[in-house]
C-alpha positions in Angstrom: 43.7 12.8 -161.3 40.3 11.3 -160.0 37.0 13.7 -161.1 34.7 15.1 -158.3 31.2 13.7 -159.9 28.4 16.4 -158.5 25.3 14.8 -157.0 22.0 14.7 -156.6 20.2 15.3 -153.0 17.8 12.4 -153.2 14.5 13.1 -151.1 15.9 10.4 -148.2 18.7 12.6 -147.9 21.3 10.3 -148.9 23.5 11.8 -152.3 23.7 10.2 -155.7 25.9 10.7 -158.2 25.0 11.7 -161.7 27.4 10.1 -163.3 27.3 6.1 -162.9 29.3 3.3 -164.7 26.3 1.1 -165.9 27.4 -2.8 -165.7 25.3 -4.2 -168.1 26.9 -7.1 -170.0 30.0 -6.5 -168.2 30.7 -9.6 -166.7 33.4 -12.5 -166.5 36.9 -11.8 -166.3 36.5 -8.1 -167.1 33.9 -6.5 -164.9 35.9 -6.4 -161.6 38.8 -5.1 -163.3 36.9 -2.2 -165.2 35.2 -1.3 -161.8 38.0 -0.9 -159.6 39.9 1.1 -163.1 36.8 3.3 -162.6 36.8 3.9 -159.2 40.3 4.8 -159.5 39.4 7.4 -161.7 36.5 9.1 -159.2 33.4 7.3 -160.3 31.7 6.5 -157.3 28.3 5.0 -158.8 28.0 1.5 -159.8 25.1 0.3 -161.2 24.2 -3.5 -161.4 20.9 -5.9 -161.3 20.1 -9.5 -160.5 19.6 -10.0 -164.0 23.4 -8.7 -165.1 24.4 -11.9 -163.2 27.7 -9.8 -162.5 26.6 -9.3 -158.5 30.1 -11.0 -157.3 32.1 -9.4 -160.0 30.8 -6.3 -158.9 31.6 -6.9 -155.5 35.3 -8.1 -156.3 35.6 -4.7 -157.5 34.7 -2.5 -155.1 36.5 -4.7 -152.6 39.7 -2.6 -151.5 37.6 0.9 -151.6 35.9 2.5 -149.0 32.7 1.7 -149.2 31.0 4.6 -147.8 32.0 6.5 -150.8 30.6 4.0 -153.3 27.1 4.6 -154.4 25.2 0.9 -155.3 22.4 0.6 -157.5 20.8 -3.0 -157.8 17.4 -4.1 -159.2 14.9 -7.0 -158.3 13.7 -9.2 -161.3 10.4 -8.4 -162.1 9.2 -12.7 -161.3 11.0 -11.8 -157.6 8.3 -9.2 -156.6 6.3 -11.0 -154.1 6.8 -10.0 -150.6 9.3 -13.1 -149.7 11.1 -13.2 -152.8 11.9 -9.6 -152.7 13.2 -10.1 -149.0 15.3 -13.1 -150.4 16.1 -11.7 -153.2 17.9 -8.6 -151.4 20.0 -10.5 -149.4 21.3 -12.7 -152.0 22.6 -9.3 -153.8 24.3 -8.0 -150.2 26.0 -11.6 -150.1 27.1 -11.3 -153.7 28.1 -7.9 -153.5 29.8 -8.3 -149.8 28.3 -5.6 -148.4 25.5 -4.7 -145.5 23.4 -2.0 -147.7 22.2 -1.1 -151.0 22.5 2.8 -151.6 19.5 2.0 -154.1 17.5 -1.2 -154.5 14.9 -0.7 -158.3 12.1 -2.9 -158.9 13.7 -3.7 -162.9 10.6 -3.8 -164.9 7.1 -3.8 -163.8 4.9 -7.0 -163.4 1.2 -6.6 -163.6 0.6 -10.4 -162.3 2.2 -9.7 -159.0 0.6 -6.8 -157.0 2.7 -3.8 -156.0 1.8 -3.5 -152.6 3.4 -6.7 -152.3 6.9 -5.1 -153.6 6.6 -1.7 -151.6 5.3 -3.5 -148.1 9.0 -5.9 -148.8 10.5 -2.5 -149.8 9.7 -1.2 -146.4 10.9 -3.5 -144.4 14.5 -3.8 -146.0 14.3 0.2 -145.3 13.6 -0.3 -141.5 16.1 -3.1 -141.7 18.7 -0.9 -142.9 19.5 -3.2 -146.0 18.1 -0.6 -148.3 19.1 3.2 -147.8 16.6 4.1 -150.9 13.9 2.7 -153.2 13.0 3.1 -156.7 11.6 2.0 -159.7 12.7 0.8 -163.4 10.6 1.4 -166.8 7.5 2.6 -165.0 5.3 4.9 -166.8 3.2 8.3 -165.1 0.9 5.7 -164.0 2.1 3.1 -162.3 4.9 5.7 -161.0 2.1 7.5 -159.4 0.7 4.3 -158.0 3.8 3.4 -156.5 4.0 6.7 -154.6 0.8 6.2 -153.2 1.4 3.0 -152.0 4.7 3.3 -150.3 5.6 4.4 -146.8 9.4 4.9 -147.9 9.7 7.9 -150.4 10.3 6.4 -154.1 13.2 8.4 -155.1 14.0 7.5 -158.7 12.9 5.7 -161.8 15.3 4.3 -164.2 14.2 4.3 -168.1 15.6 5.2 -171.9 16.1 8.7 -171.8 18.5 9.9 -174.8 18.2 12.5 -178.0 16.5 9.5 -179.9 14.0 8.7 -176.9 13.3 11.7 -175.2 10.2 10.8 -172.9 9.5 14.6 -171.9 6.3 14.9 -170.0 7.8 11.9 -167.7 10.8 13.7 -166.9 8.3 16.4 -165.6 6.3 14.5 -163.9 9.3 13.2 -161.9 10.6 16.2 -161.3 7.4 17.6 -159.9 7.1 14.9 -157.7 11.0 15.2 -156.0 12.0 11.6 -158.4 15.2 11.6 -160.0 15.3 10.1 -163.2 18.3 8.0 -164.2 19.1 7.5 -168.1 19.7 3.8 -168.7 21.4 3.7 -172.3 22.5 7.1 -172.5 24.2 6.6 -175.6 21.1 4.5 -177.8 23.3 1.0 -177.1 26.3 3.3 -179.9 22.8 4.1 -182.3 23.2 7.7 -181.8 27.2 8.3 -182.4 26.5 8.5 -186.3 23.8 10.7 -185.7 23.9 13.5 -188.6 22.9 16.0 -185.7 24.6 14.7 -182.6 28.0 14.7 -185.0 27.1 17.9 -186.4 26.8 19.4 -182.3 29.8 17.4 -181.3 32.0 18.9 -184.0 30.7 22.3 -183.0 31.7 21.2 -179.6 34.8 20.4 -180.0 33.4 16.6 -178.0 32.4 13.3 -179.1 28.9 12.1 -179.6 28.9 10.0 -176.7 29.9 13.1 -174.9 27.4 15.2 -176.5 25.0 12.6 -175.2 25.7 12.5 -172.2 25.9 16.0 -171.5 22.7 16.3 -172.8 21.4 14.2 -170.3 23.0 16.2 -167.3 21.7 19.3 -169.1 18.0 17.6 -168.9 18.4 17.3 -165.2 19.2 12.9 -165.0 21.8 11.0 -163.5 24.0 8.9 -166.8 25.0 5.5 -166.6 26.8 4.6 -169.3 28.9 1.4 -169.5 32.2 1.5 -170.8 35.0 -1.4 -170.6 38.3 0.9 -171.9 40.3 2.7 -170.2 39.3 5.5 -173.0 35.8 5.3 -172.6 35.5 5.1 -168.9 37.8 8.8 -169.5 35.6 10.2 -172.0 32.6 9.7 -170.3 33.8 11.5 -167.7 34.7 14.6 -169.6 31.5 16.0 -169.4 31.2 18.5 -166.5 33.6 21.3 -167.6 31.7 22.0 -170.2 28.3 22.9 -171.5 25.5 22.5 -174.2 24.3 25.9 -176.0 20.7 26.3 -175.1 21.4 26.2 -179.3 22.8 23.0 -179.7 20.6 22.2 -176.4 17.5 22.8 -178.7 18.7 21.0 -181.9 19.2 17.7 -179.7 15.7 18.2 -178.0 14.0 18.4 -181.5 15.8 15.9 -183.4 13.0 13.7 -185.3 12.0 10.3 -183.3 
């Protein structure tokens, strides 16, 4: 029986759902197999890049779904953020992913040699295009966040960086927040680091959950959207076990002071 994933309002209006299936190093034979497994289960965001070099995997996947009720995420390399290359760039991903629209288009990391305005003035013209229903950043401090917002005529909506018990970057979380930015948590689960965590087992056990689910409800508890990528049947599950349930403000607490 598939899960209905809640989701966030983003600030264009469009909804995003706070559980993703992340599709880093999932490529070759196995990607398009594990996506349309997934989306037989109820996920209904898939989140890819340029850079995963999975783009036509991805887009086998979603192929036989409807998809109006698939949420995309793709990024732009950070050496593809002039104003042409961004254009370019975008409409390789649609052709890859055989599709006329990103739900959300990231710039993947900052690049201090290429000039924002640049990105954002490309940005806004694949918005009025309708090739981009969203915008948003990757691994962008307070700063350049900030800078980006001021820049841009198209609301940024989210920014996409390490947010888990282990790296726990608070006082951008808030900032965000203030400022109507969702925040998506790109390696929700430390890349398997914090599963033998004394105090994430200690919670789990408590819980009655995994680590990886402790983790990840964690990370709904602090208000992000989860993308954790999974291959197995069994994983792809577990990870969506995760709204039925909740963290103690307790065992909430214990996570949020765990020594970094």
């Amino acid at each position: 029986m598939a899960v209905n994933i809640p989701t966030f309002k983003l600030s264009t209006g469009f909804k995003m759902p706070v559980l993703g299936l992340g599709t880093w190093e999932l490529t070759g034979s196995i990607c398009a197999p594990t996506i349309r497994k997934a989306l037989e289960m109820g996920y209904r965001h898939i989140d890819t890049a340029d850079w995963y070099e999975n783009h036509v995997e991805v887009g086998e996947g979603i192929r036989d779904f409807d998809r109006s009720a698939i949420f995309i995420t793709s990024k732009v390399r950070p050496t593809d953020l002039r104003y042409s290359d961004v254009l370019k760039m975008c409409d390789k991903a649609l052709r890859e992913l055989r599709t006329d629209y990103l739900d959300l288009y990231l710039i993947h990391w900052p690049n201090p040699d290429i000039p924002l305005e640049d990105t954002l003035r490309a940005f806004n013209v694949l918005h009025s295009q309708r090739k981009v229903r969203s915008f948003g950043v990757s691994n962008f401090s307070i700063e350049l966040l900030q800078q980006a917002m001021d820049l841009s005529a198209v609301p940024i909506v989210n920014n996409q960086v390490p947010f888990h018990p282990l790296d726990y970057p608070r006082e951008l979380l808030e900032f965000c927040q203030a400022n109507d930015v969702t925040v998506t948590s790109y390696s929700p689960l430390g890349r398997g680091q914090l599963l033998g965590h004394r105090v994430i087992k200690a919670v789990a056990e408590k819980c009655h959950r995994s680590p990886a689910q402790v983790c990840l409800r964690w990370g709904l508890q602090k208000g992000t959207v989860v993308i954790p990528k999974a291959s197995s049947e069994e994983h792809l599950r577990e990870n969506m076990d995760i709204f039925d349930w909740s963290l103690s403000p307790e065992d909430e607490e214990k996570l949020d002071n765990i020594k970094r």
